[in-house]
C-alpha positions, 0 to 999 in steps of 0.5 A: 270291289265287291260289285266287281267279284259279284258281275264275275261270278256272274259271268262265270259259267259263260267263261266256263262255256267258252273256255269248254267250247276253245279247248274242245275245238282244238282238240278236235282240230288235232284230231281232223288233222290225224285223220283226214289230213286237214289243216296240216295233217299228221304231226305237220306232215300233210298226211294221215296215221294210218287206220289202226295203228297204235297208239296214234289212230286211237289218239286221233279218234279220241281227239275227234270224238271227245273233243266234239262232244266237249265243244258241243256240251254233250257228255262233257264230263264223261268225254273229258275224263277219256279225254283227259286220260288220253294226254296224260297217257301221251304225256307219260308215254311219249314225252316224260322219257325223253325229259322230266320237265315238258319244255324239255320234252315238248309235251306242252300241249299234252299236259294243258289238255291233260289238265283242262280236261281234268278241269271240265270234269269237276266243273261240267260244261258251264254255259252255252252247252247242248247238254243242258238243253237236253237236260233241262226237258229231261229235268222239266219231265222228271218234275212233272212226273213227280208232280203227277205222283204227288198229286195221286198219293195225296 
């Protein structure tokens, strides 16, 4: 049992990353589909939110942007905390007056995102993350840097 609980911590932050990478992805696709009509279009309809309308248009550049930068790994916490806010605004706004529970309201998939955002920005990227590449040589730097400082006051 204990080997078992051991390979899955293991494997945590690969499942992190892929859980990042899916819900990015999908929110992304939210976003292509309010803009440019793609994959369905707006709200199912083949079309797009006009450019500017509120609060759609701003929703759908949320979604492309965060949801691309939380696929990538590349400012997730940051762009998972906008992210975040942005369903859970939709969530209260359109959906919580037409009914309390969200299988009454069909906000579903307002409330997921809302809370997987909420998620990524207390746990990071996990694995897999473009973020982490950059962040590694940032990193690497730094201790040289601290190295070289050391080395001269010593």
């Amino acid at each position: 049992m204990n080997s078992l609980a051991n390979r899955l911590n293991q494997a945590q932050p690969y499942a992190l990353g892929l859980f990042r990478i899916v819900v990015g992805l999908l929110f992304a696709c939210h976003g292509v589909a309010s803009l440019f009509g793609w994959i369905g279009g707006a709200g199912g309809s083949g079309g797009t939110i006009p450019s500017g309308t509120w609060p759609g248009w701003y929703a759908a550049v949320i979604q492309l942007v965060a949801g691309g930068l939380v696929l990538l790994g590349l400012g997730t916490r940051g762009a998972a905390f906008i992210a975040s806010g942005s369903m859970a605004y939709a969530y209260f706004d359109v959906h919580q007056s037409q009914a309390l529970f969200p299988l009454q309201n069909g906000g579903e998939s307002a409330a997921l995102f809302a809370w997987a955002f909420l998620l990524l920005v207390f746990t990071g990227p996990g694995a897999l993350a473009l973020g982490g590449l950059f962040g590694a040589r940032g990193a690497a730097a730094e201790r040289s840097e601290e190295k070289r400082a050391t080395t001269v006051t010593a």
